[in-house]
N, C-alpha and C positions, 0 to 999 in steps of 0.2 A: 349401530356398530357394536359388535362383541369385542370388549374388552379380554387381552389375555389372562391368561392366572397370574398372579400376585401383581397385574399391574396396579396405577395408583396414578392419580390427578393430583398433581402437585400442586403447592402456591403459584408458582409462576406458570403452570399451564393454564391454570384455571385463569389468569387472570389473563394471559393470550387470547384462548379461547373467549372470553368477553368480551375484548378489544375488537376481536375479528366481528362478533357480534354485533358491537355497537356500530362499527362501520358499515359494516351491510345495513343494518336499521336506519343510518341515517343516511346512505347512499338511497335507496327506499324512501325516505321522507323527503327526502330535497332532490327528487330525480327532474324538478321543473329547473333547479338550477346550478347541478352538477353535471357536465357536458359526457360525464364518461368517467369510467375506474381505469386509473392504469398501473399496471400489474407490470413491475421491472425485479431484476434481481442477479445474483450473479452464486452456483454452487458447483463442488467440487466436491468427490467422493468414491472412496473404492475400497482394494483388499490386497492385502502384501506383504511376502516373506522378504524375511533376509536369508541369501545359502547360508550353511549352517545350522541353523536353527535361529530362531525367533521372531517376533514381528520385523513389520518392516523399517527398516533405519532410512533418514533421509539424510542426505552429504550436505553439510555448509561449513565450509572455510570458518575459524578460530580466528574473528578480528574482519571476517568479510562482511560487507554493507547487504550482500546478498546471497542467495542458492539457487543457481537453476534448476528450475521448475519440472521441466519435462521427467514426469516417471520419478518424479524427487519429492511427492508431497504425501505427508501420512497421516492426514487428520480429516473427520470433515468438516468442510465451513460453507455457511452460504449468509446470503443478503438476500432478504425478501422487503420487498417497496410496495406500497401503495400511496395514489399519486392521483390529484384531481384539480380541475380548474373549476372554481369554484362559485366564480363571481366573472360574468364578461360581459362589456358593454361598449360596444362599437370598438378602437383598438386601445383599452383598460381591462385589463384583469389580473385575477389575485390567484395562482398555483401553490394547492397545499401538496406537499409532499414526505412521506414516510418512510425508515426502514428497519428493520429489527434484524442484529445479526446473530449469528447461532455456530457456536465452537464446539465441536466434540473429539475425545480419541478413540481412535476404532478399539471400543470397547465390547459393549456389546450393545443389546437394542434396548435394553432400560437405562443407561447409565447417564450420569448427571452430564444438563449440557447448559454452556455461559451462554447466556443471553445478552446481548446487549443494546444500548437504541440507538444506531448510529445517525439516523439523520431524523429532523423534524423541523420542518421548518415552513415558510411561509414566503412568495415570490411573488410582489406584485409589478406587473409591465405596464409601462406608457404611465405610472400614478403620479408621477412627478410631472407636471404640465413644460416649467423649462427645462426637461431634460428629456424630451422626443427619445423615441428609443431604451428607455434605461429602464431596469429593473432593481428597486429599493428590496432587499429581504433583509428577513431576521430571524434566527431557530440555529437552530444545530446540522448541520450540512459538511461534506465532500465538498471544500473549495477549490475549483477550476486546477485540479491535481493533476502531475506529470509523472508517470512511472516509465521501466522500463520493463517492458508484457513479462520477456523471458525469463525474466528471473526475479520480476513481483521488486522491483528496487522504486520505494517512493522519492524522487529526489526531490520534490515542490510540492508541497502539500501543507496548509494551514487549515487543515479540516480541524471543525469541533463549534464549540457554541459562539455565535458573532452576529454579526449586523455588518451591512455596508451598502453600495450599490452599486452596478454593474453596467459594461455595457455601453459608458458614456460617448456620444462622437464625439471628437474633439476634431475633427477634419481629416485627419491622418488617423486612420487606426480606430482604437476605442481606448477608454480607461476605465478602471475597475477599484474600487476603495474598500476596504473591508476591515473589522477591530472584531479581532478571536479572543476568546477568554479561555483559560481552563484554571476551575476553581481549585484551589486544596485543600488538605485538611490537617492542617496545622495544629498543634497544640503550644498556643498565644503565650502560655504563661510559663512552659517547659518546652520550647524548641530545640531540638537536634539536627545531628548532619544527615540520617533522614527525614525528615520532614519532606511533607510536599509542602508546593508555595504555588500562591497565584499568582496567578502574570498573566498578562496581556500581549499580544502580538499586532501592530501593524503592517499590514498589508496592500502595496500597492503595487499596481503593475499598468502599465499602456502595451496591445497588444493589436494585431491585425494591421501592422509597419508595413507596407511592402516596399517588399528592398528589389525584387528580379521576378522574371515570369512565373507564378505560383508559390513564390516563395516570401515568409513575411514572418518579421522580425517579433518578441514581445520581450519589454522589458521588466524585470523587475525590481523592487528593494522590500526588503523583510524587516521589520525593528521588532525588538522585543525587549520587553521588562517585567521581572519578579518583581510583586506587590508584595514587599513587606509589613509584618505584622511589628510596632514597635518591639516585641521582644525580641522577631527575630532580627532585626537592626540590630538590636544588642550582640545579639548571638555571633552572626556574619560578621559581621564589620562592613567593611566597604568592599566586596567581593567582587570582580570584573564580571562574572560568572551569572550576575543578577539583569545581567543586561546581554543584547546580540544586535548584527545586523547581518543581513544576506545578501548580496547582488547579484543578479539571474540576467543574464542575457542570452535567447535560447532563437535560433533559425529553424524554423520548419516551413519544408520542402513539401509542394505538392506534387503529383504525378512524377513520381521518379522511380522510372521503371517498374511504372504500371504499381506502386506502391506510393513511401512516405518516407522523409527521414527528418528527424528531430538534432542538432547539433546544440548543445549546453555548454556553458562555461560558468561557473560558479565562485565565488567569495563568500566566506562567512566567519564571525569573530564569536567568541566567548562564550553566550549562554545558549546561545541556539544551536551550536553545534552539539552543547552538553546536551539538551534536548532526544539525543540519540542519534536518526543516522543523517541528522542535520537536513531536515524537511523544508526549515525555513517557519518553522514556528517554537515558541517557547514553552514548555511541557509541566505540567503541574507534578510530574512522578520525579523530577530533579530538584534536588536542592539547590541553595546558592551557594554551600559551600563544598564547589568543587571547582578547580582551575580552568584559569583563564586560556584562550589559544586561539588558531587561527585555520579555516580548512581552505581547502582552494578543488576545485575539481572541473574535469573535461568529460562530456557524454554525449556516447554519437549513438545511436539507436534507430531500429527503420525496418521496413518491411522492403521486396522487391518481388517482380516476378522475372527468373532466370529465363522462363519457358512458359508461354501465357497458358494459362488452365493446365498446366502439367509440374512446372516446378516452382518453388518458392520458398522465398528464403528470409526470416526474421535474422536479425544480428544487434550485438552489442556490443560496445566498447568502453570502458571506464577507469579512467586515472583519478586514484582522491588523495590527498595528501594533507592531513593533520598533525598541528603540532602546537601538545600542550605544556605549560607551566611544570607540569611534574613528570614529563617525559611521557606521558602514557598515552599518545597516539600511535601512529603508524601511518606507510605508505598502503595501498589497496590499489593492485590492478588485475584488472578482471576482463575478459573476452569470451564470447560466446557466439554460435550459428544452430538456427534448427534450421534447416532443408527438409520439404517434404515436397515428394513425388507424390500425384494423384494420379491411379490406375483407372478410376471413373470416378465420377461425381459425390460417390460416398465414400470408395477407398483408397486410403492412401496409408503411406509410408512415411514415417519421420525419424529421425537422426537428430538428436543434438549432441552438440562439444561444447563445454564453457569449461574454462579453464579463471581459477583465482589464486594471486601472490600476496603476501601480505608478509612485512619489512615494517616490525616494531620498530618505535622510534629510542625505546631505552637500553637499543644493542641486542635483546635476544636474538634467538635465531628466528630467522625469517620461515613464514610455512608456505606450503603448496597444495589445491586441490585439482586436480581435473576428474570430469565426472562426464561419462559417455551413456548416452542413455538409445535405445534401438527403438521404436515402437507401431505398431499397427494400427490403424486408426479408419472407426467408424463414423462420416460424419454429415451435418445437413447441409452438404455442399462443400465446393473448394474453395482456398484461399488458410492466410493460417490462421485468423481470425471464426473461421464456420465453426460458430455453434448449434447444437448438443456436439457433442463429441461423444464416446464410447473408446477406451483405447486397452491393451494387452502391450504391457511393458517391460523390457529387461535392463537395469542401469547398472551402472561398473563406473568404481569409483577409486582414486588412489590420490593419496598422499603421502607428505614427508612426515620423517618420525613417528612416535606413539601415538596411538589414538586419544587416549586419556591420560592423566599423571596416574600416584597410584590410588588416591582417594576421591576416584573415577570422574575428577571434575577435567572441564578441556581441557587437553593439550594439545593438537592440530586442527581435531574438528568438534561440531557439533551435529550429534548425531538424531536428535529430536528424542521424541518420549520414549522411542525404542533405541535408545542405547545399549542398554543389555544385551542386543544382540552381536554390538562391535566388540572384541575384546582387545584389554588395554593398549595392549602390545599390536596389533593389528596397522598394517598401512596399507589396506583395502579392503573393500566389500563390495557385494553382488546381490540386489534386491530383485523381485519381477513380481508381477500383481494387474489387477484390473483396476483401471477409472475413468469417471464420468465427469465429465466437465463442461459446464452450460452458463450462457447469461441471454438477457432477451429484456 
């Protein structure tokens, strides 16, 4: 391979590139008792003005939990996995599985990009003798995560480093037991209100309820605890903040008009909501000193087909309602449709509307986005789920009040790394661009 001029092999590629090596070599040496490499992953990537002049700007609501997606994303990212069973012995085996993820801003073709290692971990089935069926792991892993597609909204998610086991019959349904960690990096002997803190999260859910014809119930609960370091015991005090819990009771619908729909109802208290947009795990990037409070939220999400192999329609619906110790929540409701018309099997048409309100809780004024996006779309097969995709986008975007304060931090929205293209004063914008969007 010719390298271009002034390129250059970084630390971290070089050390990529060996990684890829040493798995190929040892897929090679143990090909008597590695069943197969499998290659999963999930990326997004393209190109895109704002009118006017500049890069492209992407619309999220100031205070929203989300942005819809469609023709609304300006970076690229993807997940590359590799994945292998490793060890199989009549119904016993051990699945290692990998993935490295990768962020960049459409910069240009040298420019620095985050690497990260999202998942590593290790899946053994049937190893547990009294417990038929169940699967013991332990590594760093995507746990059994709920999002909402259209607008990338994680609401159940305790992904990160843990142990538990999965899976279990219990006669009705299954149960699943998991304890997440995320370390931090404290400084024991001078703690502050940043500081990160460890904590722990438990994680339990029984799942596969059935409650009606294809349809079946899972339940959950969330606890979580900051591990304090004695200083910062000193520090905090007795903070509400250092602790959460979350209650999840979630109905999903099979075959429902030739689709799916998911209905959510959510509770959650103190430090797992501080966590961020309240996933249901406790986050090593928050302190303990921050206030206490209480979220509550309703999510109906789902795919249908209006018109079988012709129309279809994703949708979302979201009410979240926070309220902290120091005033500094709000209400959030959000709605959204993408309808796409398939002219053949590769081309189609898609439309989306998501519309987001958001009503601080310490009396400011309330804001508004709606964001309309048109697009074209090349893709391998119908359905809104066909991927690669290929798409040609135009989005139009409006809200209330100024776009920024005047020391260009939010004031209605947030416009991504291309900001500079919104001006302050501004309550709309008009992007369009090419992207590609693939998982497999």
């Amino acid at each position: 391979m010719t390298m271009p001029r002034h390129a250059t092999l970084t630390l971290p590629r070089l050390g990529l590139i060996g990684l890829g090596c040493l798995a190929f070599g040892t897929a090679q040496a143990q090909e008597d008792f590695v069943s197969g490499i499998d290659f999963t992953g999930y990326a997004r990537s393209g190109i895109g003005n704002t009118a006017g002049g500049g890069d492209q700007a992407c619309f999220r609501a100031n205070g929203a939990g989300a942005k819809y997606r469609l023709g609304n994303e300006c970076e690229t990212y993807a997940e590359l996995g590799l994945g292998a069973t490793l060890y199989e012995q009549g119904d016993k085996s051990f699945y290692f599985n990998s993935m490295v993820g990768y962020f960049s801003n459409q910069v240009n073709d040298s420019e620095d990009t985050d690497v990260s290692l999202r998942q590593l971990y290790v899946q053994g089935h049937n190893v547990v003798d009294a417990l038929p069926g169940a699967s013991l792991w332990a590594g760093k892993r995507f746990y059994r995560r709920h999002d909402v597609n259209i607008n990338d909204f994680f609401y159940w998610d305790s992904t990160g480093p843990g142990g538990g086991i999965e899976n279990i019959d219990v006669g009705t349904g299954k149960l699943h037991l998991a304890w997440m960690r995320a370390t931090g990096t404290d400084d024991t002997e001078y703690p502050d209100a940043d500081n990160r803190i460890s904590n722990d999260t438990l994680d339990i859910r029984w799942s596969d309820i059935p409650v009606n014809p294809d349809g079946t119930l899972v339940l959950g609960y969330n606890y979580g605890r900051a591990q304090l370091s004695d200083a910062q015991e000193a520090y905090y005090g007795d903070s509400e903040a250092d602790r959460g819990h979350m209650f999840t009771i979630q109905h999903e619908q099979n075959n429902w008009f030739g689709g799916t729909n998911k209905l959510a109802l959510q509770y959650a208290t103190d430090g797992i909501i501080n966590a961020g947009t309240g996933q249901g795990r406790m986050n090593a990037g928050v302190s303990a000193d921050v206030p206490g409070g209480e979220m509550w939220r309703v999510i109906n999400h789902g795919n249908v087909w209006l018109s079988p192999d012709r129309l279809d329609l994703l949708y979302a619906a979201i009410v979240e309602e926070k309220r902290f110790d120091d005033d500094s929540g709000a209400t959030w409701i959000s709605a959204g449709v993408r309808p796409t018309y398939y002219w053949t099997n590769h081309l189609s048409t898609a439309l989306e509307l998501g519309h987001d309100y958001i009503d601080p809780e310490n009396g400011d004024d309330s804001r508004r986005l709606t964001k309309l996006t048109l697009a074209q779309q090349w893709s391998a097969g119908v359905g809104g789920f066909a991927r690669p995709v290929i798409r040609l986008f135009a989005t139009y975007a409006d809200w209330n009040g100024n776009a920024f304060q005047a020391g260009r931090t939010s004031r209605a929205i947030d416009a991504g790394a291309a900001g500079d293209a919104i001006d302050i004063d501004d309550n709309d914008g008009l992007t369009f661009g090419v992207q590609m969007d693939v998982w497999w």
